[in-house]
N, C-alpha and C positions, 0 to 999 in steps of 0.2 A: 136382433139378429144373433143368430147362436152361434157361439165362435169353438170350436174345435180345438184342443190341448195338442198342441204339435212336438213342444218339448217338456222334457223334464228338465229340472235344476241338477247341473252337471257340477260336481267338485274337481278340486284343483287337481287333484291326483287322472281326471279323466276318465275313473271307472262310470259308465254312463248305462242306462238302461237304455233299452232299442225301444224305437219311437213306435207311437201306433196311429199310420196314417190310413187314411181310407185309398189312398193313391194319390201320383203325381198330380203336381200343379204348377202352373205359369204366372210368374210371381207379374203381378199389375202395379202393384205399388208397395211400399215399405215404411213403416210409421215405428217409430222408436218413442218410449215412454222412458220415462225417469230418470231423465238425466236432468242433473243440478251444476254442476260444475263444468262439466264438457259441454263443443258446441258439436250441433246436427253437425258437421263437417267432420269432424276430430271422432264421431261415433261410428259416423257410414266407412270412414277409412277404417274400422280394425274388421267392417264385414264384406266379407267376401264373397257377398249379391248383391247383386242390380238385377231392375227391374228388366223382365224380359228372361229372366233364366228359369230352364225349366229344372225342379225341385222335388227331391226323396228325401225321405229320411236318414240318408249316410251323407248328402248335400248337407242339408239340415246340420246334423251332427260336427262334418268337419267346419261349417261355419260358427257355430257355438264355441271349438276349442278355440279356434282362429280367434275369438273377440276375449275370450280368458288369458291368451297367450299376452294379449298388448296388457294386463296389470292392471287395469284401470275398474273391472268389475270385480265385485264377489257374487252377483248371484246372473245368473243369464236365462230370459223364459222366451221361449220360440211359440205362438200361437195363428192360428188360419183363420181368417175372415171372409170366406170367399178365397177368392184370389190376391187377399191383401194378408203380408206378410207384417206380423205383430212383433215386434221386439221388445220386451220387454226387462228392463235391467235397474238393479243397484250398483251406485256406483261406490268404488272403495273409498276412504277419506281421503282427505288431502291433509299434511302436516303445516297445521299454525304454524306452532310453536315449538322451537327448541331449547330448554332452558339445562343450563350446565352448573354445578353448584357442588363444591367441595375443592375446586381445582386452584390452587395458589403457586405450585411449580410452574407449570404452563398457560397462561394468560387463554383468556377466553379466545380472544378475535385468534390465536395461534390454532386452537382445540375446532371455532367454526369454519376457518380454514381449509381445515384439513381432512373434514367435515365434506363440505365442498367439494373438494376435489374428489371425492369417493362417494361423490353424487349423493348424497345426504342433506338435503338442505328444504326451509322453510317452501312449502309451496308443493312438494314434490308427491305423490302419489303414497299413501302408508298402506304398506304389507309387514305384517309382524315378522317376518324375516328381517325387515329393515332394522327394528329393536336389536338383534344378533349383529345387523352390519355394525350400526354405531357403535354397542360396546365393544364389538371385536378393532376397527379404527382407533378409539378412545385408548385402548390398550396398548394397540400397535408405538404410539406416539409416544408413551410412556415409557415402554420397556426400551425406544430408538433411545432415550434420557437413560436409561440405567435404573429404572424403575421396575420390578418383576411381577412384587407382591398388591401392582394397585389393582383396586376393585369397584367394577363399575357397574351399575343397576342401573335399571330402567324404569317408570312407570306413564302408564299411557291416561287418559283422561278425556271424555268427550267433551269439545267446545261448540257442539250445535253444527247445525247447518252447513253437515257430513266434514267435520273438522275435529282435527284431536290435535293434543298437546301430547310432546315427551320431556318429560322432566327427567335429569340424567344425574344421579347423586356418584360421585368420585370418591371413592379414598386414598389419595395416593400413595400410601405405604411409605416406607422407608428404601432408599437408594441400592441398589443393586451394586456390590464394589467386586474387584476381582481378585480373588482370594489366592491364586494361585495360576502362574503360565508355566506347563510343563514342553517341552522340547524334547523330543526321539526322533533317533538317528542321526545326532550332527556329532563327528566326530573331530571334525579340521578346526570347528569353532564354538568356546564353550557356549553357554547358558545364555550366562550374561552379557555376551558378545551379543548374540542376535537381536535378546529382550531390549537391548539399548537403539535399533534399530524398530523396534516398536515406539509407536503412539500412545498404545493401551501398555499401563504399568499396574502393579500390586500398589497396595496404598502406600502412600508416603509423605513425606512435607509440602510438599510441590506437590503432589495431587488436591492438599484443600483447595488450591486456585484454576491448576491447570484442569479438576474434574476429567484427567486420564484415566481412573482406576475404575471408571464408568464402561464397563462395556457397549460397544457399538458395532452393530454389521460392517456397517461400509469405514469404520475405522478397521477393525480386523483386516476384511479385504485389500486395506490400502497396507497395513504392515507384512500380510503375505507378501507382496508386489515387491516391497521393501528387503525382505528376504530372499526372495527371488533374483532380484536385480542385484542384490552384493556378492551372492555364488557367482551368477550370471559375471559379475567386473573382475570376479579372482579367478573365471576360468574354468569353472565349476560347468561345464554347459553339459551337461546330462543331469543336471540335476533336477530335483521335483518334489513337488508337495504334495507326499502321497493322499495325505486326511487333515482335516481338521474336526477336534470334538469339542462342543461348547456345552457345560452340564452346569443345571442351577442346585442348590441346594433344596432341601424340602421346604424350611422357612423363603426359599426368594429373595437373600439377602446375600447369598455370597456366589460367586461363578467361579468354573474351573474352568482354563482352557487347557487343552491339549492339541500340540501341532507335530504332526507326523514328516519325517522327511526323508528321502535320501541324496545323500550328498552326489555321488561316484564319484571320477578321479577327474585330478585337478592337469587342464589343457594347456599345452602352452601353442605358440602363433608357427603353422609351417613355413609355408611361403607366402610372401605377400606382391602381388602384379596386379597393372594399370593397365585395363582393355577399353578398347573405345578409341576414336578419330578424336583428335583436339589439338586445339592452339595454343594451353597456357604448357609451359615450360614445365615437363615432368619434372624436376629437380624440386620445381615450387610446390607439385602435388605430394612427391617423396617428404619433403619438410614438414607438411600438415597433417602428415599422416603418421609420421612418427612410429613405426612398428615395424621390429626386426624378429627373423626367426630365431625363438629360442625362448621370446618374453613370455610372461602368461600372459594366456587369452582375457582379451577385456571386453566386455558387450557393451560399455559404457565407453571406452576409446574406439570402438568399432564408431559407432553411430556419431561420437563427435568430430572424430576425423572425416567423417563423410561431409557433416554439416561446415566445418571448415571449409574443406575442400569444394562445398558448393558456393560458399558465399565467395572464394578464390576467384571461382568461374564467376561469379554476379558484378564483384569487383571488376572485372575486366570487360564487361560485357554481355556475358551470355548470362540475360536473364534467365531465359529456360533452362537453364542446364538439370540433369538428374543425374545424381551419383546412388548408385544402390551398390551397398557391399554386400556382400555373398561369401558367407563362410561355409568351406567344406569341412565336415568334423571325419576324421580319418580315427576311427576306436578304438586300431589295433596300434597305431605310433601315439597315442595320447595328443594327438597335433590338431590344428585347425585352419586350414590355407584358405587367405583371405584374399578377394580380388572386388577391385573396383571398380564395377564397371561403369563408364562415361558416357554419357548420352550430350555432348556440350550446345548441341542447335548451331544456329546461325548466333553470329553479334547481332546486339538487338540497339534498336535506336530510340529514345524519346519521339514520340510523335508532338507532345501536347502537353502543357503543367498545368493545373487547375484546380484554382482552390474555394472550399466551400465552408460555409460560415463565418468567413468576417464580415461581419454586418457593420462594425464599425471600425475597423479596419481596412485601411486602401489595399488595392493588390498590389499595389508599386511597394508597398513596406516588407510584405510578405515575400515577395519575390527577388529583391534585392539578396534577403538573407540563403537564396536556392544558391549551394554546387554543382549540382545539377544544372547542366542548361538544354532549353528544348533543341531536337534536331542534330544533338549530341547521342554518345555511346550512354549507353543507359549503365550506368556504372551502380551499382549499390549502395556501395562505399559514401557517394555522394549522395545519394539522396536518403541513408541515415544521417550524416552530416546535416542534411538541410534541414531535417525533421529535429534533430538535436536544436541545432538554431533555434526553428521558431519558438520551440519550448525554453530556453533560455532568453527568450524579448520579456517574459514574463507577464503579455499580454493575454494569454490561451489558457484557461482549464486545462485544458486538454489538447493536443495535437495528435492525431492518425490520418497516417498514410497507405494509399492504394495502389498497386499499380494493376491496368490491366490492360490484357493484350486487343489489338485493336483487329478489329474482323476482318478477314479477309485476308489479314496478311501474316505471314511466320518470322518477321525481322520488326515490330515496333511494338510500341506499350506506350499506353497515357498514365500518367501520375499526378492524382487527384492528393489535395492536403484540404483535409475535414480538420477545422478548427472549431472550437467552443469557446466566444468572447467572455475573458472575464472582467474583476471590477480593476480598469484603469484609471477611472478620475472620480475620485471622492474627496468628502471630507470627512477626516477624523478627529476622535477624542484618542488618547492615548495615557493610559494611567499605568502607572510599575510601581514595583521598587525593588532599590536595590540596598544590598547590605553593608556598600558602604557608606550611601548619599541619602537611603531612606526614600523614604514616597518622592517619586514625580508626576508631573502630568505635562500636558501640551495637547497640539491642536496643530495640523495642516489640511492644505489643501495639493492633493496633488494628482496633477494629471500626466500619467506614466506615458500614456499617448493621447498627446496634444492633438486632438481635434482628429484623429486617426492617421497623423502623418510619422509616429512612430516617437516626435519627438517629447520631451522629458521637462516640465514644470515641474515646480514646487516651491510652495511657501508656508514656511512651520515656524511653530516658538515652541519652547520645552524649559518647565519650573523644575528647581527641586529645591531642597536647601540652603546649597552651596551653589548651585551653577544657573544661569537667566541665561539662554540664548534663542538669536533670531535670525532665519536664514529664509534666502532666496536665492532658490539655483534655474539654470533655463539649460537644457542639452539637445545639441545636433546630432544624433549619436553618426549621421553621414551627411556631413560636412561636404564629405566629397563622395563620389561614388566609390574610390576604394576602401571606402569605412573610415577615415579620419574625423574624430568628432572635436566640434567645438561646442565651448558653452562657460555660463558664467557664474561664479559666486558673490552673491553679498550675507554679509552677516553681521553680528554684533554676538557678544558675548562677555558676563559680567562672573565670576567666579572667586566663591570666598574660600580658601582653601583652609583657612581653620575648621570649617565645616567639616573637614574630611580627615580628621586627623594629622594635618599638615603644621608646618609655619603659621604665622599671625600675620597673612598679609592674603592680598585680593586684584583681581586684575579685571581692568576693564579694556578689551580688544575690539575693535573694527576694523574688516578690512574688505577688500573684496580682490578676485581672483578670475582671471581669463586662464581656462583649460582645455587643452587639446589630447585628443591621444589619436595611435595610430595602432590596428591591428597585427599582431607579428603575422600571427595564423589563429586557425579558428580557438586557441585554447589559451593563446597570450597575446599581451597586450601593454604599449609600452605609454605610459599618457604623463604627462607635463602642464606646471602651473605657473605664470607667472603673477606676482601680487603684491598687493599693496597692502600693510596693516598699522593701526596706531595702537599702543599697548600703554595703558596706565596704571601705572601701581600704586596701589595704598598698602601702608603698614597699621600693623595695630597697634594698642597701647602698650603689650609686651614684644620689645624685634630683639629676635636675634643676633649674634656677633656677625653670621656668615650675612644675614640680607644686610643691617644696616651696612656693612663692609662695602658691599655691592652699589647700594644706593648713592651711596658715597662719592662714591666712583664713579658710576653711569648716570645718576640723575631717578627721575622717579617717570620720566614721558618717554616713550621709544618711537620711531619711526624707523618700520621698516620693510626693505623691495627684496620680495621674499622668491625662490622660486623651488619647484620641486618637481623630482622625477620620482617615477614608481613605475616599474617592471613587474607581473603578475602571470601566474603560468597556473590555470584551475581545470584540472579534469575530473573535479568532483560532481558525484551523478544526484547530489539533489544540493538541494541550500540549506534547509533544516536539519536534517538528518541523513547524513552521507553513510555509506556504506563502503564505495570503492573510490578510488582515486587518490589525490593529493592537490594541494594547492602548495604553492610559497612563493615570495616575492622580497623583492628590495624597494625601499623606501628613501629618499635621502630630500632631507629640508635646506635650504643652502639660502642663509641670509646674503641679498647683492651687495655690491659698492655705494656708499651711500646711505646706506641703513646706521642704525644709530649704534646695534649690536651685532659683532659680526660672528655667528656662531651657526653652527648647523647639527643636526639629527640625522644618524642612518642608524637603518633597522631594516633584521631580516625576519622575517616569519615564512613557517614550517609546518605544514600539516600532513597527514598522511594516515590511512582506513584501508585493511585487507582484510577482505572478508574470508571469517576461519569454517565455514561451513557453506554446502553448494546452496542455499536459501539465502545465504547472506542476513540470517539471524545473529550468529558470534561473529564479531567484529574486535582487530587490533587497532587499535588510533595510537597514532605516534606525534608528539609534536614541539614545537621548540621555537623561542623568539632569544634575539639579542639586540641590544641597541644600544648606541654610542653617545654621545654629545659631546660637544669639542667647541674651544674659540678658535678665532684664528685675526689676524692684524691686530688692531689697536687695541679688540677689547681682551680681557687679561684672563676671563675666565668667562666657561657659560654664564648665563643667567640663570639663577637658582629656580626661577619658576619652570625652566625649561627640563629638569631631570627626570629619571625613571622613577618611581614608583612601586614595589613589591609588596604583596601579600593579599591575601584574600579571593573574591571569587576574579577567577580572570588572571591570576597569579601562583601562585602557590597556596593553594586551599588548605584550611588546618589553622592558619596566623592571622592574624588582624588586619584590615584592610589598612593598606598604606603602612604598615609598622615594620615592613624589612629596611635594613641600610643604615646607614649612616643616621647620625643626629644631630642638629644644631647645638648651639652652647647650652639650651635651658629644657635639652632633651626631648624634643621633639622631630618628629621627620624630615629628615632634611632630604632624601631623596639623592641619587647617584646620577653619576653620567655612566655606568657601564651597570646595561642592564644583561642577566642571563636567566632562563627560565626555559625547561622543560617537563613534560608529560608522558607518561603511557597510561592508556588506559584499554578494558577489557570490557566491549559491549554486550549486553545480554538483552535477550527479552525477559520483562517479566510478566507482563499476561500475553499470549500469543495472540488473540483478537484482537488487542490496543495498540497497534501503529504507531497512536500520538503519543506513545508513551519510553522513554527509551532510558534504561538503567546501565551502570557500569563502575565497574570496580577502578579505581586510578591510581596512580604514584607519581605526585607532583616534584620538580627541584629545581631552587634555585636562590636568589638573593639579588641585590642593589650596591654600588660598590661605586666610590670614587674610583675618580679614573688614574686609569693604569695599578689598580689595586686588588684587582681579582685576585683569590684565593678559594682552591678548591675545599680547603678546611673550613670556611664561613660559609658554605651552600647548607638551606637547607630544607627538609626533607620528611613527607605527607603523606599521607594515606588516605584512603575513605570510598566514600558510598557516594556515588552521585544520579540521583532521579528526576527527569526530565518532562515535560508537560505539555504540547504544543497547542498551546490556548490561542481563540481567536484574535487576542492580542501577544502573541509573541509565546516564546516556552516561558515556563515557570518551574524553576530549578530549585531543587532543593539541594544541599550538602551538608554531608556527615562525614567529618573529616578529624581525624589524630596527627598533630606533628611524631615524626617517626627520628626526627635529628632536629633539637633546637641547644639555645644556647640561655644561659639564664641573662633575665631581662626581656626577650620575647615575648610577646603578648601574641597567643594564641587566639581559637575563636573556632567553636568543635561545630558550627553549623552557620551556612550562608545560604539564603534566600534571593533569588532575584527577579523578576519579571517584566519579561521584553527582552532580553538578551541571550545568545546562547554561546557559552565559552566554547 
């Protein structure tokens, strides 16, 4: 059968010669040849006939570009059989293989990535334009790193059975740094005022780590914003960023910026009025809003007084509320009159609390801890409260909260609490050390929540050198339903205190303890120990005048009905690594009637973190402990085991663990009844990715002192570097520390290690 040339091979470009048919015809049927990879389905969808149409040569033609348009061909031949339509095609490659090879900055799986998402990937249809996408993506990725000068080739390769490989050779050249940020137009504030409000810096010491001096788009972008918003807070509101130029060198190794600006004049606040129907006490929205005619304009107190002012509203009630301020800029008085207007809704009610993901957690645990109660005013205030709580059980990864408005109506909202269970009942190994005691180890088992009722087991033992102790505690943390918790101690503990640079003597304790405590409010808490202990003393082969004195006198066995209170006030916002708040508390150990020694411990401890930037990266820590010991009745003096202790980590860093105070006869530590010890210190980041890592500069001071014998001329007084580590097992601390005020005879000690503890 003689088959008629219907088309010619049309190129990509679409220049096509006109077809030479003998005339129309009524397509009967349609047969497609040569396809390898594609199915008859996937080949009929890019043509744009079916059987039954009737067919020219411009038909013909527009369906020809139509099947080049989908990608998948390079050659297309149109032929007539009759009335049976001949398709005839080669299909493009498809890409095996993509192989990447020279790349050591950027990790492979990052480069196929990225790859990926710019639709470049094994499998995909190859058009030699794709060669151009890869290297031009491949580039893109490099110069986002501060990379200018890399260079990227391609070569392609047949693997048979319409398949090619691209093999992709990288150079990546040498680091793109920024040689120079120039600054026009800013006259109110110099250079390096603004540049410090930048991310991206000229090179410097801190750029080998921080890699600032790397230029980046979307860094730049974020330091315009940066500049923007500091005019924007000083009142600067006409101001603007006329240009930015970013120029590379010839070699690709060094970048100029240039940032164009005009400041104009600097606003201050006209009038400020409160529009809108509402129920909270204007005086209390006056307070939050804080802004009188005459201050400069702030765009940064504009917006946070609003957000004040709405969460005012949410506290009271009206969850819907909307506060939008609205500032009028008046050009000719330099002023900016500000109005707030209120949209407050109705009072809104909880419909519903409901919480999701405790799987093994009961909801009676979960819901106890709510301020929020259902069919109550939907208060804000309380239900971050209650979201604070749960994440302080220390059962949840994670704790977020929802609230949403319930359909149909304009007055309720349900408030759902999505929890993430984490690990509350294991068992662990535990290994550290510390720089006074050296290597420890141990082992518990502890179930933070007993069987998901909330309540608190544990049974642990911990070695070290000097110290053997075993414990087993059990807690109700609600006792009662107003939160009164009971629960019990036992223990034993055997400790050689020559080990520690102490005395030549050793005690062996058992006792155990019934403890309650009682909620003040969600932030303090006041808790109480009654208990029983037996204390045994051994001396070594060298004792000193003060112990044997002691012994002498009281015997070497104690019994004693101990009891202790402790008040605790903590609004600090993590455990590890606090930023803001403070904690401090009193302690007091108070030997009963009947005990063998009648002596007691009080001590206060002080903490306090304000964060010196709006990230809460610079942080001030403030802190301070003192402690007493004292006899009282019969017996004549403390027990010498019972004193304070100064120096080293946990004390005053810089000096010898345990070497501040006082000294026995034969010059060893005898330890004080009057302990005093404070801190500042200055938080810094030093890699900004690393979280778990948290550095700071300190000034430690203090000493150990018989009592009633303080003297502010015998404190003394450290300096140093302290870096922080928060390892699966606890931080690991390092210090580098200088006494800054000692006395000769001190035993210093210019670095402490510790792991599992954080001072």
């Amino acid at each position: 059968m003689k088959r008629v040339l219907l088309g010619l091979l049309l190129s990509l470009t679409m220049a096509m010669s006109p077809m030479a048919l003998s005339g129309e015809f009524t397509i009967e049927n349609i047969h497609i040849e040569g396809l390898q990879r594609l199915t008859s389905n996937q080949a009929f969808a890019t043509l744009p006939l079916q059987v039954g149409d009737d067919v020219d040569d411009r038909s013909l033609a527009f369906a020809t570009r139509s099947m080049f348009r989908s990608g998948y061909f390079e050659d297309i031949e149109l032929q007539q059989d009759g009335n049976l339509l001949v398709v005839v095609v080669r299909e493009r490659p498809a890409i095996g293989f993509i192989g990447l090879d020279g790349n050591k900055l950027l990790k492979t799986e990052q480069l196929r990535a990225a790859l990926e998402a710019a639709g470049l990937k094994e499998g995909e249809i190859f058009q030699r334009a794709t060669l151009a996408q890869i290297e031009l993506e491949l580039e893109r990725q490099y110069n986002s790193q501060g990379r200018y000068a890399v260079l990227v080739e391609s070569v392609v390769e047949d693997l048979g059975e319409n398949r090619v490989s691209i093999e992709v050779s990288i150079n990546e050249g040498v680091t793109s740094s920024i040689s120079h940020i120039n600054i026009i137009g800013n006259d109110d504030f110099s250079d390096s005022e603004l540049i410090k409000l930048m991310s991206l810096q000229t090179p410097g010491f801190w750029t080998l780590f921080t890699k600032d001096d790397q230029y980046s788009r979307e860094k730049l972008t974020a330091d315009l914003e940066n500049i923007r918003s500091h005019y924007l807070d000083k009142g600067y509101v006409l101001f603007n960023i006329e240009s930015t130029q970013v120029a590379i060198s010839a070699d690709k190794t060094n970048v100029f910026i240039t940032i164009n600006l005009a400041e104009g004049d600097q606003f201050t606040i006209g009038k400020v009025s409160i529009a809108g129907q509402y129920e909270v006490q204007e005086a209390d929205i006056r307070s939050l809003i804080n802004a009188s005619s005459g201050q400069v304009f702030s765009r940064r107190d504009l917006v946070n007084a609003a957000q004040d002012v709405r969460q005012l509203f949410g506290d009271q009630g009206f969850a819907f509320a909307d506060i939008q301020p609205v500032p009028l800029i008046n050009e000719n008085l330099k002023t900016v009159d500000v109005q707030y207007q209120v949209r407050a809704g109705k009072r809104t009610y909880v419909r519903r609390i409901d919480f999701r993901g405790n799987t093994r957690t009961s909801d009676e645990v979960l819901r106890r801890e709510m301020r929020q109660i259902e069919g109550g005013v939907a208060a804000m205030a309380d239900i971050r409260a209650s979201k604070l709580r749960l994440q302080r059980l220390g059962f949840f990864n994670n704790v977020a909260v929802e609230t949403t408005p319930v359909a149909g109506t304009d007055d309720q909202l349900d408030v759902e609490f999505a929890v993430e269970e984490g690990l509350t009942a294991d068992w662990s190994a535990v290994v550290g050390y510390n720089d006074g005691e050296g290597a420890f180890w141990g082992g518990s088992v502890n179930q933070n929540n007993f069987l998901g009722t909330g309540n608190k087991m544990e049974a642990s033992f911990s070695s070290s050198s000097s110290t053997d102790e075993y414990r087993f505690s059990y807690l109700n943390p609600y006792y009662t339903v107003d939160g009164v918790s009971r629960g019990i101690d036992l223990y034993y503990t055997k400790r050689d205190y020559a080990k520690v640079a102490v005395s030549n003597f050793a005690t062996d304790t058992v006792g155990v303890d019934m403890r309650f405590g009682y909620p003040i409010d969600d932030h303090t808490r006041l808790d109480f120990k009654l208990g029983y202990e037996r204390i045994d003393l051994a001396l070594g082969g060298t004792t000193a005048t003060e112990v044997a004195s002691f012994v002498a006198a009281e015997g070497k066995q104690y019994k004693q009905y101990k009891s202790t209170i402790n008040w605790n006030n903590n609004t600090l916002n993590d455990f590890w690594y606090p930023t803001k708040g403070s904690s401090h508390g009193v302690n007091l150990d108070l030997a009963l009637p009947n005990s063998d020694l009648n002596f007691y411990q009080l001590g206060y401890d002080y903490r306090t973190f304000t964060p010196l930037n709006h990230s809460e990266s610079l942080v001030f820590s403030a802190g301070a402990r003192v402690g007493v010991v004292g006899a009282y009745g019969d017996t004549s003096t403390a027990p010498f085991f019972a004193n304070y202790y100064g120096g080293g980590f946990g004390s005053v860093r810089g000096f010898a663990f345990n070497s501040l105070g006082p000294k026995n006869s034969i010059g060893e530590p005898l330890g004080g009844q009057l302990l005093t010890t404070g801190s500042a210190e200055l938080i810094f980041p030093l890699f900004n990715d690393m979280p778990s890592v948290r550095t700071s500069l300190f000034v430690d001071v203090g000493n150990v002192y018989q009592s009633g014998a303080f003297s502010a001329g015998e404190l003394r007084v450290s300096g140093g570097l302290n870096l922080s580590w928060l390892t699966p097992v606890g931080p690991l601390t390092l210090v580098v520390a200088n006494p800054l005020k000692q006395k000769s005879g001190d035993q210093t000690q210019s670095t402490h290690i510790t792991l599992g503890r954080s001072f």
